[in-house]
Residue, then its C-alpha position, 0 to 999 in steps of 0.5 A: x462473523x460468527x458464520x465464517x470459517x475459520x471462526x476462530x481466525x474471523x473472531x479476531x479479526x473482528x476484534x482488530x478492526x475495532x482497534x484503531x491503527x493508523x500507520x505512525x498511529x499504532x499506540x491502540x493497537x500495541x496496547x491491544x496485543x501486549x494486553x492480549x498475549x499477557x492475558x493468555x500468560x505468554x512472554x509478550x514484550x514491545x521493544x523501544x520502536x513499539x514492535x511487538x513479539x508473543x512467544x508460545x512454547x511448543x505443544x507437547x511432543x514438538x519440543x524439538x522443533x525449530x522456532x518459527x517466527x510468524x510476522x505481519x503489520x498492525x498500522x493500516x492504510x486509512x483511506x475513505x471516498x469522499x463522501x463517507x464521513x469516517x475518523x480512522x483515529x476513532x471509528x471501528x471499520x464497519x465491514x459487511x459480507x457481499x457474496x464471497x467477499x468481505x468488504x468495508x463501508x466506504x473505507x479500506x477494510x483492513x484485511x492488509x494486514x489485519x487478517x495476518x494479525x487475526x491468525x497468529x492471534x487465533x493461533x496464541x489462543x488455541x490449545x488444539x493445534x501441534x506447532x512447535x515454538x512460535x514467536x508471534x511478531x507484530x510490526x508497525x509503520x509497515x504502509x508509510x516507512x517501515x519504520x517498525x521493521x527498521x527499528x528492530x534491534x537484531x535480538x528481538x526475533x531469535x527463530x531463524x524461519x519466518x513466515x510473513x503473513x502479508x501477501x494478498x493472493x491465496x496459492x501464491x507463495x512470495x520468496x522475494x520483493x523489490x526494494x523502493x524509495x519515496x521523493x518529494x518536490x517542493x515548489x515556493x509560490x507567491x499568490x498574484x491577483x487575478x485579471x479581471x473577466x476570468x472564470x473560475x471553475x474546478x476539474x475533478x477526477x474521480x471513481x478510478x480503480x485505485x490499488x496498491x502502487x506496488x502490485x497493481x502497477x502493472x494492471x493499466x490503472x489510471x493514475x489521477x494525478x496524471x490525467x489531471x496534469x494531461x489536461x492542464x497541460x493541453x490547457x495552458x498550451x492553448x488558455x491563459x490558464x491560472x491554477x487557483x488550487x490543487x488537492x490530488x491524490x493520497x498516500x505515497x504507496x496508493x495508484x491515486x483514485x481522485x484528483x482535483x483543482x480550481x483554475x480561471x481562464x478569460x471568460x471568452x474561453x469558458x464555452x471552449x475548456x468546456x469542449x476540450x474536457x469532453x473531448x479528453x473524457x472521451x479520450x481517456x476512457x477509450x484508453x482505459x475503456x477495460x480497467x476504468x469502468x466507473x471514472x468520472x469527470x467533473x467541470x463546474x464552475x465556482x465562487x470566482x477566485x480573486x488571487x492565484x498561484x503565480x504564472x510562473x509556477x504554475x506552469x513550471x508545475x503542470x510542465x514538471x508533472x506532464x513530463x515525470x514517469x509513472x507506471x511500469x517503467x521495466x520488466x525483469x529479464x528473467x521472470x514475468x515480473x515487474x522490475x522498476x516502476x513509478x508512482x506519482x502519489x500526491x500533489x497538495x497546495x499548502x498555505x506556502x509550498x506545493x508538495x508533489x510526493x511520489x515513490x518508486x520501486x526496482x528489484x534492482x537496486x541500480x535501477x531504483x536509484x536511477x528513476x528516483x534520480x530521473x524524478x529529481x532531475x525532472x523536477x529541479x529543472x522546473x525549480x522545485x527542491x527534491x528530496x530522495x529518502x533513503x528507502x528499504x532493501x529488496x529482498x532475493x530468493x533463497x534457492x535452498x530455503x527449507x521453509x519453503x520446500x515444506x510449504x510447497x508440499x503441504x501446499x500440493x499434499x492438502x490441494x493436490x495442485x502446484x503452489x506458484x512460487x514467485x517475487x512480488x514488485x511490492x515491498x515486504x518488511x522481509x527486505x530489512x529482515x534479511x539485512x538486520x537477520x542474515x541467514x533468516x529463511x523467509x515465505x510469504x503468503x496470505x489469502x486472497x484481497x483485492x482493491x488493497x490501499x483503496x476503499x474498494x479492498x476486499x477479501x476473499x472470504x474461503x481464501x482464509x481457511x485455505x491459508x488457515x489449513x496450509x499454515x497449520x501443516x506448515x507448522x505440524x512439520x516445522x523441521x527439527x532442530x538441527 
C-alpha cells in the first residue's frame, strides 16, 4: 500500500479492510469510525440505526460555502469461492496488487465501498486541502436492505449537496438509479424413500463470471441457478429423476457463480444423464462462448441417497425455476440504459422449506411491481408461498443540479475530456435520500471496480487518484452559500 497514490487514500483502505463488516454485521466498523472522528476532535455521532456522520468545519477562507455531504457504505459483500477457507466476521481481507489492479485472495475486496470510506477518511484527517464544511456520512446495510439509508431520520444530514461516492466506473458520473425489490418463495416438502437400483450422483456449475445483479445484468453472464434449472428440467422430461438436495447461488444482489445438487435417477439410465450433461456443457458454452471463459461442469457420483424430496415437489420446483424470467427483461426508451430486470439469486433446501430468493429492478416503478408480481404468479401456481418486500425508491435526475454543473467542469478542466453523465440499473441509497431529504442535489461517482459481489472484485488502481484529484476540485468550488 505504502507504494500507491494517493497514499493517504490507499493508507486508510488498508485500515478498513482490517475491520470486519459484514452487511446487518457492521457493529466493528461503527466503532471503528466513531473511534476515529473522535480521535481527530470532530463531532462524530451514530444515530439510532447505527449511520454515522463526522462533521469538519471549513478550512479558512471557505466559511461561506455550502455544506457538502459526502456518503458511502461500511457493510461489504462477503463472498469467498469455495475452496478459500475465510471468516468474514473475523479475518482482515488479504489484498495484493496484479499489475494495475488491486485484488483480494479468494474473497470480495471490498473496494464497494471501502475505497469511498478510505477518501472521506483521507479527507478528515488532512490539513492541506481547501473545502468548505463537510459532513462525512457512513451508512450501513446498504448491500442487503438499505436499512442504513432507510432508518435515517430527516435531521441527520442538514447539507443539501451530496456526493455519493459508491459508483464503479471512473469518468462516469451517476445522477440517477433505479428503484428494486426482493421475493421469496417458499416450498414445504416431505422427504420419501428412494427405490431401490437409483444412482445417486451431484451436478455442479461452477467458475461463471458473476457480478453485481444491477450493473452487470446487461453483459450476457450466466446465471447458475439457471443453467442447473435448464438441465433439471430436460432430466425430469426424459429420467425418473428425484431431487436429493440443492444448494445454489448467494446473496439476492450477486448474478450467482456456482450452482449445486444431488439427484438419483434408475441405474439403467446412469450411462444416458452422462451423455445429456456433455451435450448440454457444449451447448451452453457456445451460448456463452464470450463471457463464460472459466465454466466448469461437474457430474460425480455419490454415497447413494436412501430418501428424497417428494416427486411432486420437486417437479413443481424445477418446472417453476425453468419458467421464472432472469436477465434484461426491457430497455429504456429514451436512454441506452436497462430498465426492468430479474435476478434469480438463490435456491437453498433447509431441514423443512426449499427457499428460492430473487430480486428485481426498474427505473419505472410500474414496471417493478409488474415482474415481482410475474415472479409470484410463477411461483404460486407451482404452489410455493411468495412473499414480495416492499423494496427501495429509484432515484430521477435533476435537470438544473449544481453539483453536477461543477463536477462536470472540473471534470473537463483537470482531464480536458467530456465526463459521461448517466442513470445506472443498480440501486443507490440516493433513491431514499431524495424521498427522506427533498430538494438534495445528488452525483455519484467513484473509481473504477470490476467483478464487484464476486470474489473476482478488483480496483482499478490509477482510477483512485483521478477521482481523488476530481473530488478535491469539487470541493475547492463548492458554491457559496446562498
Amino acid at each position: 500500500m505504502d507504494n500507491l497514490q494517493p497514499q493517504s487514500v490507499f493508507k486508510c483502505f488498508a485500515q478498513v479492510n482490517h475491520v470486519p463488516r459484514p452487511s446487518k454485521q457492521e457493529e466493528k466498523m461503527i466503532d471503528f469510525l466513531l473511534d476515529f472522528g473522535k480521535s481527530l476532535g470532530l463531532d462524530t455521532r451514530r444515530d439510532e440505526v447505527g449511520n454515522v456522520i463526522i462533521r469538519k468545519p471549513a478550512t479558512p477562507g471557505m466559511e461561506n460555502r455550502q455544506t457538502i455531504v459526502l456518503q458511502s457504505h461500511m457493510d461489504m459483500v462477503c463472498e469467498k469461492n469455495r475452496d478459500v477457507e475465510f471468516d468474514f466476521t473475523k479475518d482482515a481481507i488479504q489484498t495484493y496488487v496484479d499489475g494495475e489492479w488491486m485484488k483480494a485472495k479468494g474473497t470480495t475486496l471490498g473496494a464497494d465501498d471501502g475505497i469511498g470510506i478510505a477518501m472521506e477518511m483521507a479527507l478528515l484527517e488532512a490539513n492541506d486541502i481547501e473545502h468548505g464544511p463537510l459532513e462525512c456520512v457512513f451508512t450501513r446495510d446498504e448491500e442487503t436492505g438499505l436499512t442504513g439509508a432507510e432508518g435515517m431520520q430527516s435531521d441527520f444530514m442538514t447539507g443539501r449537496l451530496l456526493i455519493n461516492l459508491d459508483s464503479e466506473d471512473e469518468g462516469q458520473i451517476f445522477v440517477s438509479c433505479a428503484g428494486g425489490c426482493r421475493t421469496f418463495a417458499q416450498f414445504d416438502y416431505n422427504e420419501e424413500a428412494l427405490p431401490a437400483g437409483y444412482f445417486t450422483f451431484s451436478l455442479a456449475i461452477k467458475g461463471l463470471t458473476g457480478g453485481h445483479s444491477g450493473d452487470d445484468i446487461d453483459k450476457k453472464r450466466a446465471n447458475a441457478n439457471k443453467l442447473l434449472a435448464r438441465f433439471l428440467y430436460l432430466s425430469q422430461q426424459k429420467y425418473d429423476l428425484r431431487l436429493v438436495d440443492i444448494q445454489a447461488g448467494g446473496l439476492h444482489n450477486a448474478i450467482p457463480r456456482e450452482a449445486w445438487c444431488l439427484c438419483a435417477i434408475p441405474t439403467k439410465d446412469k450411462e444416458s444423464i452422462t451423455v445429456d450433461w456433455n451435450l448440454y456443457q457444449a451447448d451452453v458454452e457456445e451460448e456463452y462462448s464470450v463471457t463464460e471463459k472459466q465454466m466448469q461442469f461437474v457430474l460425480q457420483s455419490e454415497t447413494p441417497a436412501t430418501t428424497a424430496i417428494d416427486k411432486d415437489c420437486s417437479q413443481r420446483l424445477i418446472k417453476a425455476l425453468q419458467a421464472v424470467d432472469n436477465g434484461v427483461l426491457a430497455y429504456c426508451q429514451d436512454l441506452d440504459l436497462v430498465e426492468t430486470s430479474s435476478n434469480l439469486a438463490s435456491i437453498h433446501k433447509t431441514e423443512k422449506t426449499i427457499d428460492v430468493n430473487s430480486s428485481q429492478r426498474s427505473s419505472i416503478f410500474s414496471a417493478r411491481v409488474n415482474m415481482a408480481n410475474t415472479f409470484a404468479a410463477v411461483f404460486e401456481l407451482a404452489g410455493a408461498k411468495v412473499d414480495i418486500g416492499e423494496g427501495y425508491p429509484g432515484w430521477k435526475m435533476n435537470p438544473n443540479s449544481e453539483i453536477l454543473h461543477i463536477a462536470v467542469e472540473q471534470y473537463k478542466r483537470l482531464f480536458q475530456k467530456e465526463p459521461i453523465v448517466r442513470g445506472i440499473h443498480a440501486g443507490l441509497e440516493c433513491g431514499l435520500f431524495s424521498e427522506k431529504f427533498p430538494g438534495m442535489d445528488m452525483i455519484s461517482m467513484g473509481p473504477t471496480l470490476r467483478g464487484v459481489h464476486s470474489p473476482d472484485e478488483k480496483l482499478l488502481i490509477p482510477t483512485v487518484q483521478m477521482v481523488w484529484d476530481h473530488l478535491l476540485a469539487i470541493l475547492k468550488e463548492a458554491p457559496r452559500k446562498h
